[in-house]
C-alpha positions in Angstrom: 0.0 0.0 0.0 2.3 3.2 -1.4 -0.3 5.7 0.3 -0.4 7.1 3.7 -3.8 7.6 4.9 -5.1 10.0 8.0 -8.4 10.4 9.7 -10.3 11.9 12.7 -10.2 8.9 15.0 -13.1 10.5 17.3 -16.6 12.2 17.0 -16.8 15.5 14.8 -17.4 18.5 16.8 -16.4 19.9 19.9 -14.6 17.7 22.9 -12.0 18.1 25.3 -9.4 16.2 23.1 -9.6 14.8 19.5 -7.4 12.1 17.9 -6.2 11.9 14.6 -4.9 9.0 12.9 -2.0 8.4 10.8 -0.8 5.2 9.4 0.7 4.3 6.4 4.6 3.6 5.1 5.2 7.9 5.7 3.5 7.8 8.8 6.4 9.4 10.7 7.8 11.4 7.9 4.6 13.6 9.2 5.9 14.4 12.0 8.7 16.3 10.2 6.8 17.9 8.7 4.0 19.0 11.5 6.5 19.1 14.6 9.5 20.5 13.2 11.8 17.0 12.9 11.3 16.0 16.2 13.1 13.1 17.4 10.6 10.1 17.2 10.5 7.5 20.0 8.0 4.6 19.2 6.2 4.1 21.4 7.0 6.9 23.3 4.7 10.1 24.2 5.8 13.0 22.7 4.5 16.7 24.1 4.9 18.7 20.9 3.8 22.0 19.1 2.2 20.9 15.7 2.5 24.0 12.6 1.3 23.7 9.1 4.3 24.1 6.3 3.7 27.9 6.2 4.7 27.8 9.8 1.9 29.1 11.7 1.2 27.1 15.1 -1.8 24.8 14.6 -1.7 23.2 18.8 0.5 21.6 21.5 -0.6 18.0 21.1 0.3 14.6 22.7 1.8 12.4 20.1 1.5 8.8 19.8 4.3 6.8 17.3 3.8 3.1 16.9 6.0 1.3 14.7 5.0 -1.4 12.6 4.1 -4.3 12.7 3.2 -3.2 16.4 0.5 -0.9 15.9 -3.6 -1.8 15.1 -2.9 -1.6 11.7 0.3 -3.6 11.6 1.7 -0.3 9.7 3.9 3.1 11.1 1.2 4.3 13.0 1.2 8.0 14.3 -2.2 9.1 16.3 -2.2 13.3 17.4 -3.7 13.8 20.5 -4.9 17.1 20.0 -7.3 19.9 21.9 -10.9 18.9 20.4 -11.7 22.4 18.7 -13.3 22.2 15.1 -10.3 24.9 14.1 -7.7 22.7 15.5 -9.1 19.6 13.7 -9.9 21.2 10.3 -6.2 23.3 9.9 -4.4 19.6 11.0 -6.5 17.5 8.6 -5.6 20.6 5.8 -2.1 20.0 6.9 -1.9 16.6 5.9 -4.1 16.6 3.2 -0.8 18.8 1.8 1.9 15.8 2.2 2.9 14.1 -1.2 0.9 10.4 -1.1 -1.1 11.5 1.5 -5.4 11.0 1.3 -8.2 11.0 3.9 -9.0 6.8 4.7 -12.2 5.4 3.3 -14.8 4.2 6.2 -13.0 1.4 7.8 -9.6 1.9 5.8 -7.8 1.4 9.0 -9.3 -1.6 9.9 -9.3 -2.8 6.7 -5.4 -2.9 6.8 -5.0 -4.4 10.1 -7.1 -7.3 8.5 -4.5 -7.4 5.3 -1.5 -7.2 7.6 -3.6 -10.5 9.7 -3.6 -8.4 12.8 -7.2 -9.1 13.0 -9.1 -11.6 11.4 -12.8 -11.4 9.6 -14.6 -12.8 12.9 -12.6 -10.1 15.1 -13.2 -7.4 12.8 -16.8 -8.3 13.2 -16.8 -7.9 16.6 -15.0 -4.9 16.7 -17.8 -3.6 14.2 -20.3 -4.9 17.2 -18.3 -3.4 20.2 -18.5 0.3 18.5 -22.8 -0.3 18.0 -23.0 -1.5 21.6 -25.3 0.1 23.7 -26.4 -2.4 26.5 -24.5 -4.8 28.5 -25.5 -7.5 26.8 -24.0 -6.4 23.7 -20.3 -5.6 24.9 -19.8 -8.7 26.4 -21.1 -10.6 23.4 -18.8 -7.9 20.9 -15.9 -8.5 23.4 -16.1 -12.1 23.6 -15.7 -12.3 19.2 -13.4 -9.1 19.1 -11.0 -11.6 21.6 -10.6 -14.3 18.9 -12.1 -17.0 20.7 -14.1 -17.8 17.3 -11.3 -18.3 15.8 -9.8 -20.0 18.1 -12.3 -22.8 17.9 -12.9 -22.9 14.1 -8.7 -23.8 14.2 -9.7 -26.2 16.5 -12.5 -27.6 14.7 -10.0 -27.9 11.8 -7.0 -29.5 13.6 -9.6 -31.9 14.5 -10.6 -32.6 11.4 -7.2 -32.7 9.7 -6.2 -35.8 12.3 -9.7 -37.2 11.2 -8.5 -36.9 7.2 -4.8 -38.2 8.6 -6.3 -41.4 9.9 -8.6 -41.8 6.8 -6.0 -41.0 4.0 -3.2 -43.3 5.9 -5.7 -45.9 5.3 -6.1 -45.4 1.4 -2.7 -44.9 0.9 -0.7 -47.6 2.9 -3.5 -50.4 2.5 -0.8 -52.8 2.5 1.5 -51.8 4.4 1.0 -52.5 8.5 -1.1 -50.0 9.2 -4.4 -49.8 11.2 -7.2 -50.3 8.4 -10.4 -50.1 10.8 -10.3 -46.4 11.6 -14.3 -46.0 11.8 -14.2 -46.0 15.2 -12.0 -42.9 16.2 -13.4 -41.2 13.1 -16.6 -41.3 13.6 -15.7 -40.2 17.5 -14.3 -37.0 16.4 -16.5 -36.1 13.7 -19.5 -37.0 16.5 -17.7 -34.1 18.4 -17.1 -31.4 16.1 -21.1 -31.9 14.8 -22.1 -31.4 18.4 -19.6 -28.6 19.1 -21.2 -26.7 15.9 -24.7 -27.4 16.4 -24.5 -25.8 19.8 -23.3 -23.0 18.0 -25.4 -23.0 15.5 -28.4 -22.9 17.6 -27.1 -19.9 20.0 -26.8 -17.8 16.8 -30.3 -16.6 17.0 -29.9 -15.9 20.5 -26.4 -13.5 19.5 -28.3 -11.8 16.7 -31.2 -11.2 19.3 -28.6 -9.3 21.2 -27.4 -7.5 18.4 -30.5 -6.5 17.2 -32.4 -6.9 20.3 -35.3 -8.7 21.9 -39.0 -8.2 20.9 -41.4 -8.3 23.6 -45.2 -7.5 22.5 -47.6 -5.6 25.1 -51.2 -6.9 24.4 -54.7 -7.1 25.7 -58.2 -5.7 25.3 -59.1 -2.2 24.2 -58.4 0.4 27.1 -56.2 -2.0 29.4 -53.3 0.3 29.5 -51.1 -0.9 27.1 -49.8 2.4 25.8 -49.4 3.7 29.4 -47.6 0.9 30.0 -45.5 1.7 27.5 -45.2 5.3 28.1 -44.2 4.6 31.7 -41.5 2.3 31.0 -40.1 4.4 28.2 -40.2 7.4 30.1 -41.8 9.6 27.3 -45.3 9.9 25.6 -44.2 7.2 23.2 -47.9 6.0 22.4 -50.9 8.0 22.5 -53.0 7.5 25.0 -57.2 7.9 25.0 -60.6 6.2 26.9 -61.5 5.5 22.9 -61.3 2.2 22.4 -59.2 1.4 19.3 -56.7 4.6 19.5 -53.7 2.1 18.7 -54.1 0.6 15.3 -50.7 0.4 14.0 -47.6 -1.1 16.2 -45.7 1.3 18.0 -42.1 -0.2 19.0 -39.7 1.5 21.4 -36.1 0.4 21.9 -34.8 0.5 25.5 -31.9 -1.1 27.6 -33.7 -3.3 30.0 -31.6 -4.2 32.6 -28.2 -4.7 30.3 -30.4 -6.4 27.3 -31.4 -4.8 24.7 -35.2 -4.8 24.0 -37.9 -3.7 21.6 -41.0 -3.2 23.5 -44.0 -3.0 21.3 -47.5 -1.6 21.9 -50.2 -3.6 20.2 -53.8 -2.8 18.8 -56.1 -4.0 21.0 -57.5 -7.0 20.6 -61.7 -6.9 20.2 -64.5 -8.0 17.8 -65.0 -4.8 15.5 -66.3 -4.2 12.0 -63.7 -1.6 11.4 -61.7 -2.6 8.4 -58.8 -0.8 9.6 -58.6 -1.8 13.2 -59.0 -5.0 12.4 -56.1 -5.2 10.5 -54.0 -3.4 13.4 -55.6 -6.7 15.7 -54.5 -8.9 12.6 -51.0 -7.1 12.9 -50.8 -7.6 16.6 -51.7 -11.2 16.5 -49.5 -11.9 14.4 -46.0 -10.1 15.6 -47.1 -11.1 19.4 -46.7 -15.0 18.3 -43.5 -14.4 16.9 -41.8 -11.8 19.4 -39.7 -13.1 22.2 -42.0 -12.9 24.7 -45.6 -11.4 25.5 -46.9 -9.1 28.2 -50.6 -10.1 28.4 -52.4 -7.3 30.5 -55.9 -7.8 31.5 -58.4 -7.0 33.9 -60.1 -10.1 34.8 -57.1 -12.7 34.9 -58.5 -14.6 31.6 -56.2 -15.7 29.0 -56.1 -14.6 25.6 -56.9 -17.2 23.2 -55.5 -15.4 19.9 -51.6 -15.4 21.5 -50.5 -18.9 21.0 -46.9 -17.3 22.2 -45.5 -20.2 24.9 -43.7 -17.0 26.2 -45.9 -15.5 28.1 -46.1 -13.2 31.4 -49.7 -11.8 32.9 -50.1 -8.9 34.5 -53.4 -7.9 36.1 -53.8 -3.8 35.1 -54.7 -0.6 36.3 -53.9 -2.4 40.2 -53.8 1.2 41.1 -54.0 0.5 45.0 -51.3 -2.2 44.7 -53.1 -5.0 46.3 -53.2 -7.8 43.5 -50.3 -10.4 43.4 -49.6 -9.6 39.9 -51.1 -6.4 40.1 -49.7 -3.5 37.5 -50.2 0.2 37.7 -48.8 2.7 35.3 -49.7 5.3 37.1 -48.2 4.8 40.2 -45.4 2.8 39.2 -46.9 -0.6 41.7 -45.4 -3.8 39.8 -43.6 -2.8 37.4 -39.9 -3.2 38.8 -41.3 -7.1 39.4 -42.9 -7.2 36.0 -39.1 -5.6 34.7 -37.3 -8.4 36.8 -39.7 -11.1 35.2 -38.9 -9.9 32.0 -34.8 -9.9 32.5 -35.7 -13.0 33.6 -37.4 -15.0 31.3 -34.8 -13.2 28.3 -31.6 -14.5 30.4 -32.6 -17.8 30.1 -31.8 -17.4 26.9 -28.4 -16.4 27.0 -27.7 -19.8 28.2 -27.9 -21.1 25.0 -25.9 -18.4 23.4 -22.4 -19.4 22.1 -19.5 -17.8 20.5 -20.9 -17.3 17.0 -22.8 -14.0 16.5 -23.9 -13.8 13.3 -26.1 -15.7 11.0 -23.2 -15.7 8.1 -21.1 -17.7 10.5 -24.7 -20.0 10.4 -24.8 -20.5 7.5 -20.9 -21.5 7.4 -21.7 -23.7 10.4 -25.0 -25.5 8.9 -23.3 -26.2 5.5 -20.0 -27.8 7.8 -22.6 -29.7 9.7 -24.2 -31.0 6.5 -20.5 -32.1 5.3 -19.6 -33.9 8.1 -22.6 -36.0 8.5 -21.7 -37.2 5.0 -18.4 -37.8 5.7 -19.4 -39.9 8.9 -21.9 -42.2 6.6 -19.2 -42.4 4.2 -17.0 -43.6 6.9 -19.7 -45.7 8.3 -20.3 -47.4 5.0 -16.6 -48.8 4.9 -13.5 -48.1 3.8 -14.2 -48.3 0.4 -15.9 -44.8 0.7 -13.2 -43.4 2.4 -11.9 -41.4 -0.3 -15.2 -39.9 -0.6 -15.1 -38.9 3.4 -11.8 -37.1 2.9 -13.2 -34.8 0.4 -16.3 -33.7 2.3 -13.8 -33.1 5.6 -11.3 -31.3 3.4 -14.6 -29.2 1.6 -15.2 -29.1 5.4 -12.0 -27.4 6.5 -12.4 -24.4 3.6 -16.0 -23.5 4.6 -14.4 -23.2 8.1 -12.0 -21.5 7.2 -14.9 -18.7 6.0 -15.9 -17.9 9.5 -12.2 -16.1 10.4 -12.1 -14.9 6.8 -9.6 -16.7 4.8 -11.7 -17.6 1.8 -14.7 -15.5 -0.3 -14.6 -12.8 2.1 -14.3 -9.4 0.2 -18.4 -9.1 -0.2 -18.5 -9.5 3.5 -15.5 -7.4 4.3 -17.6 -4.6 2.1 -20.4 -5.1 3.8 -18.7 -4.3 7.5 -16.3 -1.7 6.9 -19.9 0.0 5.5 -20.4 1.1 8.6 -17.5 2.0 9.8 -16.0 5.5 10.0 -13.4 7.3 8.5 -11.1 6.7 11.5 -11.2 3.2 12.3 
């Protein structure tokens, strides 16, 4: 990569400090040019005036010189620690937009690099992307737990595995008659048996991980006028829903993200649910029905304690509404807040449960590398169970095997993906 590319590493506007990133093969040869050939230590915090090359003083700025391949990107890095004033920022980022083979990064350039240069690998990078979205608990541990590695970590494993499984098969085809074991079924089939159980526990906890990322959906629903959209309001803290005595006043579904306790969640109000021979409400009781069976969970409100017989939702918590004196067991009131830190805890509750399932892959292209590996190794394992005239065709479903693996930490078909995440990156990372 001949050019040297610079960004703003930190929000645009106004802050206390801003950081702008430099990395590239002239990475330092900036600094001669912005702190007057300083002496560079990398590594090494340097306290330095910056100028532009007319001379005029830009800022006194904390620099920061990593030298590759010990940097993020594996490049001469060079980050300014400078005062966070638009002025500042725009007169340093003219500065350097001045330097022969210099250019502003593309949105994710930087990670981009450290991905060339293997400092990161496809899964990581993924769960860098994650860690930078977070905004509940729930989703920086889960964006932590990829950005560490330990996704890629297991698909080597899962490989190595199957390598010694293909060792043990090919020394069978290729020294038939030489004194060599020739019933290797047995140990095969043993480790095979443990990578397809490893990767369908995977496999399954991947909704739970894009539930995370995207967050939970938990439908509010029950008969016209129960206090659904109060509910709502309350918990959001706003007038999210509008609120009447008319029956029928939600028709459409409202949704409202919140952080619930370190998990993401979607709460949404719901039409309610009523004979009617309005064409449009019943459509919004069509619409609630209908998301309510598939959401996460389902808060029923009522006012008698009856079921609902439209919500066929196993997931379901009851509340009794409008328990304004705070004398039911299950009592709710929106008004005066009476229930509804149990009715938050039961909800935290019945989510977490969840998250026991939840593995290490996050995403649903790791799925669909983990399915098609499944798929190839329960061929392999008949082929092996059908004798060891097959095994020849069992070595090339666990080699096919070892390349779609090799997808989930991005050494195969991975520049649609790798376009797809640096999407929504920005400029300075």
């Amino acid at each position: 990569m001949a050019d040297t590319i610079y960004a703003l590493a930190t929000p645009q506007g106004r802050a206390g400090v801003a950081i702008v990133r430099i990395s590239g093969p002239d990475a330092f040869m900036s600094l001669n040019v912005l702190c007057n050939d300083i002496r560079i230590k990398p590594s090494k915090t340097i306290l330095c005036n910056l100028y532009t090359q007319e001379g005029l003083h830009i800022d006194k700025a904390l620099v920061l010189p990593f030298k590759g391949p010990h940097s993020f990107t594996g490049e001469d890095v060079v980050e300014l620690h400078l005062h966070g004033s638009i002025a500042v920022i725009k007169k340093t980022i003219e500065t350097l937009s001045k330097i022969a083979n210099f250019r502003q990064a593309l949105p994710g350039e930087f990670t981009r690099r450290a991905f060339s240069n293997e400092k990161l690998d496809l899964a990581e990078i993924e769960g860098l992307a994650d860690l930078i979205e977070a905004e509940t608990e729930a989703q920086r541990v889960q964006a932590l737990k990829v950005l560490s590695g330990k996704l890629g970590e297991r698909a080597q494993e899962w490989r190595s595995m199957i390598i010694k499984a293909m060792a043990l098969i090919e020394v069978t085809i290729d020294f038939a008659d030489e004194e060599v074991p020739t019933d290797v079924s047995e140990d095969v089939i043993s480790i095979l048996s443990n990578i397809i159980n490893d990767l369908s526990f995977e496999s399954t906890g991947i909704n739970v991980a894009e539930r995370i990322r995207s967050g939970f959906e938990v439908a509010i629903v029950g008969k016209p006028n129960v206090g659904k959209s109060t509910l709502l309001n309350a918990l959001a803290g706003r007038e999210a829903a509008i609120t009447s005595e008319q029956a029928g006043t939600t028709r459409d579904i409202i949704e409202v993200k919140m952080d619930l306790g370190g998990l993401p969640v979607t709460m949404l109000d719901t039409a309610g649910l009523r004979e009617t021979n309005n064409l449009i409400e019943t459509k919004g009781i069509y619409k609630a029905i209908e998301r309510a069976n598939s959401s996460d969970l389902v808060i029923v409100l009522t006012d008698d304690g009856k079921k609902l017989p439209e919500i066929k939702n196993p997931n379901i918590l009851t509340f009794i509404s409008k328990c304004d004196d705070g004398d039911m067991k299950n009592g709710l009131s929106a008004v005066t807040g009476f229930g509804i830190d149990k009715m938050i805890d039961s909800i935290k509750n019945a989510l977490g449960n969840n998250l026991q399932n939840q593995g290490i892959a996050t995403r649903f292209r790791h799925k669909e590398a983990i399915d098609r590996s499944i798929n190839k190794l329960k061929t392999a394992k008949k082929f092996v169970t059908d004798g060891p005239g097959f095994y020849d065709l069992a070595a090339e479903e666990l080699r096919q095997t070892a390349y779609t693996l090799d997808e989930l930490f991005g050494k195969v078909d991975v520049e649609k993906v790798l376009d797809e995440i640096f999407s929504s990156f920005c400029l300075g990372k």
